[in-house]
N, C-alpha and C positions, 0 to 999 in steps of 0.2 A: 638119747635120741631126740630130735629137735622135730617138733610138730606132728609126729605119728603115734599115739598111746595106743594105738591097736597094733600096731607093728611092734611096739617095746614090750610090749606083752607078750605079743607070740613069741618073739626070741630070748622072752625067759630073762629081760634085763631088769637090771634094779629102780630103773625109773625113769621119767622123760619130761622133756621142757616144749611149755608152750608158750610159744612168744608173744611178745605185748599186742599184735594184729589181731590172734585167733580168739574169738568170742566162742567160739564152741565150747557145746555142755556135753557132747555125745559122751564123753569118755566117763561120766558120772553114771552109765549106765552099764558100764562093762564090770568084771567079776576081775580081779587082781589081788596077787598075794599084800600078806599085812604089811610086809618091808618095802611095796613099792613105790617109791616115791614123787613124785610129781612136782616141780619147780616154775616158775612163772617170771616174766617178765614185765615192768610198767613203767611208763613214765610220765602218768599224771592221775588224778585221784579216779576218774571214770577208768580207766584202764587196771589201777588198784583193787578196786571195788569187783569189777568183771574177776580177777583172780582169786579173790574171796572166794566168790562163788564157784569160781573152777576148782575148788579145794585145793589149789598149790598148799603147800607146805612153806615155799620161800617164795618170797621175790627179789629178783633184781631189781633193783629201783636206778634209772639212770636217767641222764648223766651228772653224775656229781662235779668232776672238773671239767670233762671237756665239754668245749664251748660249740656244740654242736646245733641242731633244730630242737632237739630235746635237753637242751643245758638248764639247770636246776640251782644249779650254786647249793652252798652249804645252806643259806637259811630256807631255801621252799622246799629241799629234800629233808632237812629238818622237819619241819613242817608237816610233808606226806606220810613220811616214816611214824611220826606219831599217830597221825588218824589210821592207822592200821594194827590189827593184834598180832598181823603173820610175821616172822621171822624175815626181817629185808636184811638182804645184802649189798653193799655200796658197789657201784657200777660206773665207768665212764671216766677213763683220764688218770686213772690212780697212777701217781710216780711214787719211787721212792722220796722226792725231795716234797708232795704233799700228803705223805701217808697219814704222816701223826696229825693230820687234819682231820681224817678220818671217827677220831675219839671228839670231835667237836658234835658230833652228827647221832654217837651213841648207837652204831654198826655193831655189831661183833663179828662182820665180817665183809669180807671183799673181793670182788674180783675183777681183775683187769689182762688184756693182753702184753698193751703196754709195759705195763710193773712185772710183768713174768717175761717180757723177750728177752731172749738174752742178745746181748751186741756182740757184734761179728768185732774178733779180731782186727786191732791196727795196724798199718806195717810202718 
């Protein structure tokens, strides 16, 4: 569940993402089982750091390829990825044809929309 950890709580889910915007700490205040887990999103080191302290578990770190407001390229997500201890996972642009780019950067993991849509049939 995407920006509500008092709503993923009450419905008893296993965990929730708060996105690279929300600076809130409320949720360090609330009582939640041991397995649930909290995920975060950043994409520049003041936005890292805010996560830190949100106690995410992961972060998304973006954009690695795409060339968007927030594009990073492999060496300054290099870079981020290392000033941090939390678990980041690669964000932003992933194809199949620059995946194994991915091991340049030292991820162990990734996600993207992209790399998972699947293509609509040709006729």
């Amino acid at each position: 569940l995407s920006n509500n950890i008092k709503l993923a709580i009450k419905l008893d889910l296993d965990g929730a993402y708060i996105p690279s915007f929300n600076k809130s700490l409320k949720h360090l205040a609330y009582s939640y089982k041991k397995s649930f887990r909290i995920i975060g999103s950043a994409h520049n080191l003041k936005e890292i750091r805010t996560k830190e302290i949100q106690n995410v578990r992961k972060i998304f770190l973006s954009s690695l390829f795409k060339k968007n407001k927030n594009y990073l390229g492999l060496y300054r997500f290099k870079k981020l990825k290392n000033l941090t201890k939390k678990n980041v996972i690669a964000l932003g642009g992933i194809t199949k044809n620059n995946k194994k780019k991915i091991k340049m950067v030292n991820c162990e993991s990734f996600a993207g929309i992209t790399y998972f849509k699947k293509k609509a049939p040709t006729s």
